[in-house]
PDB file of N, CA, C, O and CB in Angstrom:
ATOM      1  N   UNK A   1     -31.985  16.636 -13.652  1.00  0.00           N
ATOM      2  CA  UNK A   1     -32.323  16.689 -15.075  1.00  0.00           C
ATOM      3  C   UNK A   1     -31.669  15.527 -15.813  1.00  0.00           C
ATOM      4  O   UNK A   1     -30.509  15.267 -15.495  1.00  0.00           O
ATOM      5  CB  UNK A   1     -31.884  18.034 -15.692  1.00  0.00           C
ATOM      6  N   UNK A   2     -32.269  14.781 -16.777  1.00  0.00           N
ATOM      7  CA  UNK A   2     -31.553  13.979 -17.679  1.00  0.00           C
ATOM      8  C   UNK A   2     -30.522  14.171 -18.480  1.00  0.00           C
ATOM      9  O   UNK A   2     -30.404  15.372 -18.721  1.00  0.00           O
ATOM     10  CB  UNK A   2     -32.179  13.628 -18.320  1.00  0.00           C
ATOM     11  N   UNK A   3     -29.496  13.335 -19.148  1.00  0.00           N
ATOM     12  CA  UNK A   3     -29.077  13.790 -19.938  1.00  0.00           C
ATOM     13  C   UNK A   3     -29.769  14.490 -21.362  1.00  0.00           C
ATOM     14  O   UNK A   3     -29.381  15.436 -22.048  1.00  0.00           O
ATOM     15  CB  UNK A   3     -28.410  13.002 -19.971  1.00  0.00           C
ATOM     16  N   UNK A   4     -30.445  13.983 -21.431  1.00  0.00           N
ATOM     17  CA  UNK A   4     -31.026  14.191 -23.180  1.00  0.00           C
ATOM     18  C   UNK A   4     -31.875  15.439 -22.944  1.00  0.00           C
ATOM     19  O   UNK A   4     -32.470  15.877 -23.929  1.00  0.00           O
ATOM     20  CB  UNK A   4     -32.198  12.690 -23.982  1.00  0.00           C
ATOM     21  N   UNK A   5     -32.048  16.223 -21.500  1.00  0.00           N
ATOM     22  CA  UNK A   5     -32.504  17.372 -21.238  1.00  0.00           C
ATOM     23  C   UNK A   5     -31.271  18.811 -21.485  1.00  0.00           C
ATOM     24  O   UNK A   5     -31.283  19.938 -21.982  1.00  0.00           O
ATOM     25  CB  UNK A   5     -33.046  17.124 -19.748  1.00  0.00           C
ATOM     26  N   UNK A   6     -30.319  17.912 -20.796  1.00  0.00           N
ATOM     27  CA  UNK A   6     -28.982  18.774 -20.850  1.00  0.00           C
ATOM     28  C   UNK A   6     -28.188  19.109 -22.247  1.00  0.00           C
ATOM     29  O   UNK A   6     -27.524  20.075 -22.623  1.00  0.00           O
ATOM     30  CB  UNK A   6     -27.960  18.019 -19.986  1.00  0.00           C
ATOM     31  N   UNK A   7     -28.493  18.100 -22.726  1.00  0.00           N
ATOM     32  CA  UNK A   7     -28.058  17.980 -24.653  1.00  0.00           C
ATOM     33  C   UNK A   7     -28.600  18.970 -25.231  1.00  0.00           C
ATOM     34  O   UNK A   7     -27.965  19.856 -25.801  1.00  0.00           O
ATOM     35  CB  UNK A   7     -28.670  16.621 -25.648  1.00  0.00           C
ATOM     36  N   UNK A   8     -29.969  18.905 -25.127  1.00  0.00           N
ATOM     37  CA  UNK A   8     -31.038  19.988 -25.894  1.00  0.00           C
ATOM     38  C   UNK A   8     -30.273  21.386 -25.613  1.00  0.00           C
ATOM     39  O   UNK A   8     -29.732  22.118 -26.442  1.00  0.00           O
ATOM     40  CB  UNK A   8     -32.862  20.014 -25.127  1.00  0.00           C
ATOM     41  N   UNK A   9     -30.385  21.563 -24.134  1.00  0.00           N
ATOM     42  CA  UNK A   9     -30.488  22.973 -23.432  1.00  0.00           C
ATOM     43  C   UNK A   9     -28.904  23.540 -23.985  1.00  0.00           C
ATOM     44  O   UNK A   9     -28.568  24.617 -24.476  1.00  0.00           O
ATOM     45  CB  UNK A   9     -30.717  22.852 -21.397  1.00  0.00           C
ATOM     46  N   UNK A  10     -28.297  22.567 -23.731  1.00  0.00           N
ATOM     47  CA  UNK A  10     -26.490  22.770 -24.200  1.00  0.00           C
ATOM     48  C   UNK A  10     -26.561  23.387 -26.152  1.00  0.00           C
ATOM     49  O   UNK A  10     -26.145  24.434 -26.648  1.00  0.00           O
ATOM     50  CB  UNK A  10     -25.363  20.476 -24.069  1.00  0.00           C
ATOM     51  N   UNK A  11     -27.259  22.203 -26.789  1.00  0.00           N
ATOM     52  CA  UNK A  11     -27.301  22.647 -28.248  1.00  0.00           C
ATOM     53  C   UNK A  11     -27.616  23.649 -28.453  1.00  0.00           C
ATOM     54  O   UNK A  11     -26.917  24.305 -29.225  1.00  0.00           O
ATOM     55  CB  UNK A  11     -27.953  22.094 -29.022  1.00  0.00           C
ATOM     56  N   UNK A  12     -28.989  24.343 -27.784  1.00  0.00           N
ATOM     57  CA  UNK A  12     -29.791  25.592 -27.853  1.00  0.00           C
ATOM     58  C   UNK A  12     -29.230  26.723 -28.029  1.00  0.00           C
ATOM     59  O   UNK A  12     -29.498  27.701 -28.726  1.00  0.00           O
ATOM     60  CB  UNK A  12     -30.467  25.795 -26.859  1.00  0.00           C
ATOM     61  N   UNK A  13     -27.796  26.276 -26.762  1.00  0.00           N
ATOM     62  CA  UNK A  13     -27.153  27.668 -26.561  1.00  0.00           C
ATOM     63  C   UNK A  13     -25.913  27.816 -27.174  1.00  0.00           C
ATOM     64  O   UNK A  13     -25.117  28.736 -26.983  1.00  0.00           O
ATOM     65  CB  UNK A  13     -26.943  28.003 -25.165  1.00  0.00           C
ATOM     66  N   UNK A  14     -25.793  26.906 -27.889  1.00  0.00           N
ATOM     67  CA  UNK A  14     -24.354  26.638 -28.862  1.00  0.00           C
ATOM     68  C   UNK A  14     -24.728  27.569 -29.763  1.00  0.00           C
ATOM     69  O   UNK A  14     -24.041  28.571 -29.960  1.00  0.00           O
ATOM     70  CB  UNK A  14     -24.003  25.013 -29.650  1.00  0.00           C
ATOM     71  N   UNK A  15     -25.952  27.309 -30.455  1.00  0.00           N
ATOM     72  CA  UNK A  15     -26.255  27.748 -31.906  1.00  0.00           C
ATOM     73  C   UNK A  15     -26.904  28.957 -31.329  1.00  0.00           C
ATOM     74  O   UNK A  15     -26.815  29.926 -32.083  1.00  0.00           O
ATOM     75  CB  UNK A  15     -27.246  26.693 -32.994  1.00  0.00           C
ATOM     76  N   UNK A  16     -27.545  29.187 -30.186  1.00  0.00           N
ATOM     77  CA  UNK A  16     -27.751  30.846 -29.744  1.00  0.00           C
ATOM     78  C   UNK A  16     -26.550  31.574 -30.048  1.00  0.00           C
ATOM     79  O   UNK A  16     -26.386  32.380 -30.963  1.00  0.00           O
ATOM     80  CB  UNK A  16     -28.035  31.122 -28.080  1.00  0.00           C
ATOM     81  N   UNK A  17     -25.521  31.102 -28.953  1.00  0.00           N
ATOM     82  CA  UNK A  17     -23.926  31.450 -29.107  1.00  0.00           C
ATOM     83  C   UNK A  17     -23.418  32.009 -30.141  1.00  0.00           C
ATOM     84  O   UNK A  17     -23.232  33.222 -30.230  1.00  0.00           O
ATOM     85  CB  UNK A  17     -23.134  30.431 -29.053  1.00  0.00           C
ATOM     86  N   UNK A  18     -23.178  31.266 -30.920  1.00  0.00           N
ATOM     87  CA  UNK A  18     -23.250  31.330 -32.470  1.00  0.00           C
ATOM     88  C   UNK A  18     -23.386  32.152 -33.364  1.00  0.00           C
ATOM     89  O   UNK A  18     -22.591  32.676 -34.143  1.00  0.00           O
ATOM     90  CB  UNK A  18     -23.927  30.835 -32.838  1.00  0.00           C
ATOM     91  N   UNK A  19     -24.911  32.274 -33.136  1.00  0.00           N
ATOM     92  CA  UNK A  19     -25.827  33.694 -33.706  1.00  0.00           C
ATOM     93  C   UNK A  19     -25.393  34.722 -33.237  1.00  0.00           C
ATOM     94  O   UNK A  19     -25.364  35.753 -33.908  1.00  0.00           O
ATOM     95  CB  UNK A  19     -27.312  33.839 -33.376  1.00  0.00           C
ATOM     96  N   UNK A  20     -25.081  34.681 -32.327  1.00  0.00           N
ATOM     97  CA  UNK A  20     -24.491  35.845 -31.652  1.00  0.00           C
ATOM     98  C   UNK A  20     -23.334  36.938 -32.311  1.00  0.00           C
ATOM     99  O   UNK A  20     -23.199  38.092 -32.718  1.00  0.00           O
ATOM    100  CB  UNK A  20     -23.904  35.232 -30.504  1.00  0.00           C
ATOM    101  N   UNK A  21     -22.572  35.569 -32.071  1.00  0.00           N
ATOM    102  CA  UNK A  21     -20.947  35.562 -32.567  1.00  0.00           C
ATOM    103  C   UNK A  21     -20.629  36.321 -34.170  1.00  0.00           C
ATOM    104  O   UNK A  21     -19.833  37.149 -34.614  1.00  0.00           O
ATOM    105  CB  UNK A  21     -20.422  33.720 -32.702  1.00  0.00           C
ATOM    106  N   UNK A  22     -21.578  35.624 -34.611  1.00  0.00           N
ATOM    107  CA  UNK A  22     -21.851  35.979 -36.368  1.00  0.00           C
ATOM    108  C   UNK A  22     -22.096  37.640 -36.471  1.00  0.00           C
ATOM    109  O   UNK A  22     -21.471  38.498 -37.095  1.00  0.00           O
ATOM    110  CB  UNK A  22     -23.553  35.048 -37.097  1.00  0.00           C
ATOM    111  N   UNK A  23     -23.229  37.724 -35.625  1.00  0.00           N
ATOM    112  CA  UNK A  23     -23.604  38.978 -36.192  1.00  0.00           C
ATOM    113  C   UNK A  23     -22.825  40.066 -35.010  1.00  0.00           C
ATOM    114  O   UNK A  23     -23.241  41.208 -35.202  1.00  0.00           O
ATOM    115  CB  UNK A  23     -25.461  39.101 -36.345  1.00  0.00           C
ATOM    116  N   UNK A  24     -22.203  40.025 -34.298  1.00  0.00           N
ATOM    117  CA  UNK A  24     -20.741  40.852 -33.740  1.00  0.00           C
ATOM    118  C   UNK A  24     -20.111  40.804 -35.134  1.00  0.00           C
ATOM    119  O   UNK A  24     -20.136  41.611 -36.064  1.00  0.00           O
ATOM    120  CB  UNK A  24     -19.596  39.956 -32.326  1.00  0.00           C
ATOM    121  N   UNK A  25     -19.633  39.801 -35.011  1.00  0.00           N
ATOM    122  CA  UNK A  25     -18.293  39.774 -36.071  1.00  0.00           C
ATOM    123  C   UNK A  25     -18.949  40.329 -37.312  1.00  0.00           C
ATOM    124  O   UNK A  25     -17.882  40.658 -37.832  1.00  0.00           O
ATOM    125  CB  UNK A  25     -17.539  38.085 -36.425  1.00  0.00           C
ATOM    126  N   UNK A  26     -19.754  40.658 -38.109  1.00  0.00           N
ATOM    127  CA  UNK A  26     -20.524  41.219 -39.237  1.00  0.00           C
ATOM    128  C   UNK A  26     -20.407  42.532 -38.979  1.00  0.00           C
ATOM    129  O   UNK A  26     -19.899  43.349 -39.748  1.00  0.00           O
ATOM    130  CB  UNK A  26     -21.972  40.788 -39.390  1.00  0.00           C
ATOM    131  N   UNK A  27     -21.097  42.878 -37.370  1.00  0.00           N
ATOM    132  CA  UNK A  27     -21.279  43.978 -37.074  1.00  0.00           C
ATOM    133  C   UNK A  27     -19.621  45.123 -37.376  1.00  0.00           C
ATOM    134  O   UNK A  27     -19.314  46.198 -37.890  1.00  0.00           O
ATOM    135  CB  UNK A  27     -21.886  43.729 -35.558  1.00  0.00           C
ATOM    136  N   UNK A  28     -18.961  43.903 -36.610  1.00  0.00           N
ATOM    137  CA  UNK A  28     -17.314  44.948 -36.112  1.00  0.00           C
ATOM    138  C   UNK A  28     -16.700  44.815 -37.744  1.00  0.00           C
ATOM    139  O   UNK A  28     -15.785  45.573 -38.069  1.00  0.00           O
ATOM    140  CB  UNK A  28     -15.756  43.869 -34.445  1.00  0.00           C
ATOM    141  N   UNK A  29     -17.128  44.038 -38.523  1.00  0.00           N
ATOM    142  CA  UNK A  29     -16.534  44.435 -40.093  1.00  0.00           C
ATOM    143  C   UNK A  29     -17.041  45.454 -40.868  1.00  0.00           C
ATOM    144  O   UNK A  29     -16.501  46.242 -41.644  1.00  0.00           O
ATOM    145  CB  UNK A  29     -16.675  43.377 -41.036  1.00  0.00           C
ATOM    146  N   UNK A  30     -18.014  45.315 -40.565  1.00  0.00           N
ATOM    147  CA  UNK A  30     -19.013  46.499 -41.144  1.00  0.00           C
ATOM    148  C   UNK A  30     -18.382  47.936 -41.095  1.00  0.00           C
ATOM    149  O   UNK A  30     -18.052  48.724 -41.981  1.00  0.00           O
ATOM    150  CB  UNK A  30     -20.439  46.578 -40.227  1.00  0.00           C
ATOM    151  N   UNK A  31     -18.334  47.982 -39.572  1.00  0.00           N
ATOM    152  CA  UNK A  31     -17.701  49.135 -39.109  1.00  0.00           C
ATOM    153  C   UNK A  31     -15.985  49.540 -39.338  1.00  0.00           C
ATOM    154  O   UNK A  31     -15.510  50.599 -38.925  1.00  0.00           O
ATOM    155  CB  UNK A  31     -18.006  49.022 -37.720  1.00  0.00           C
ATOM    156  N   UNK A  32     -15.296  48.633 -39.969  1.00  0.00           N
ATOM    157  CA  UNK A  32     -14.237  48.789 -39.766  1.00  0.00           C
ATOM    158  C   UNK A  32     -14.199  49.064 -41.432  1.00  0.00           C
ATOM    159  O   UNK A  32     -13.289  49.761 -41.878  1.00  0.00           O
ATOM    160  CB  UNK A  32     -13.472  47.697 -38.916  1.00  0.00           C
ATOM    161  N   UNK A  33     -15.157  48.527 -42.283  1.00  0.00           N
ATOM    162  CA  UNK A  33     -14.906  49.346 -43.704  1.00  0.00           C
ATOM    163  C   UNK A  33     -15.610  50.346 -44.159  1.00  0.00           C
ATOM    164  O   UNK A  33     -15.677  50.814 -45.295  1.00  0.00           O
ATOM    165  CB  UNK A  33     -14.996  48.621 -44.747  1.00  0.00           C
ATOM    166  N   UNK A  34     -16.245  50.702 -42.968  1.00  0.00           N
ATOM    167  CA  UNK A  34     -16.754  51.993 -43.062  1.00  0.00           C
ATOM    168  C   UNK A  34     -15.787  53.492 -42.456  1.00  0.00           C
ATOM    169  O   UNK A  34     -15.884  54.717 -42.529  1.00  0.00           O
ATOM    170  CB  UNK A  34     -18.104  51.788 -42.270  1.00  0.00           C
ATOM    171  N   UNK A  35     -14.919  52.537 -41.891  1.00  0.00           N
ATOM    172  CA  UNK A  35     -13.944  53.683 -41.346  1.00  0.00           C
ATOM    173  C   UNK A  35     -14.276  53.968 -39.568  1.00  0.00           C
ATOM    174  O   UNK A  35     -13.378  54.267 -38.780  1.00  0.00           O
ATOM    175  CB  UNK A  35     -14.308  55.295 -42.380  1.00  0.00           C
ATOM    176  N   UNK A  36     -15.417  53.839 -39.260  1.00  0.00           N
ATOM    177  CA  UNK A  36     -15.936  53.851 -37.870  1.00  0.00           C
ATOM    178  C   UNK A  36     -14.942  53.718 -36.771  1.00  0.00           C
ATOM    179  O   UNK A  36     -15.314  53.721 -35.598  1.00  0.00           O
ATOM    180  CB  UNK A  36     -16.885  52.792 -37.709  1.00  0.00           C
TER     181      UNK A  36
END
């Protein structure tokens, strides 16, 4: 694979990552001022 294939695929999963990360961390606050 090229580099500029590996860049893409790498960025993709940064900002997948990311998204991820956000809405855990939203999720586990949520719950923690709800008393949960």
């Amino acid at each position: 694979m090229g580099g500029l294939v590996v860049a893409i695929i790498g960025g993709a999963m940064a900002v997948f990552m990311a998204g991820i990360g956000s809405s855990i961390g939203v999720g586990l606050a949520g719950q923690a001022a709800n008393g949960v």
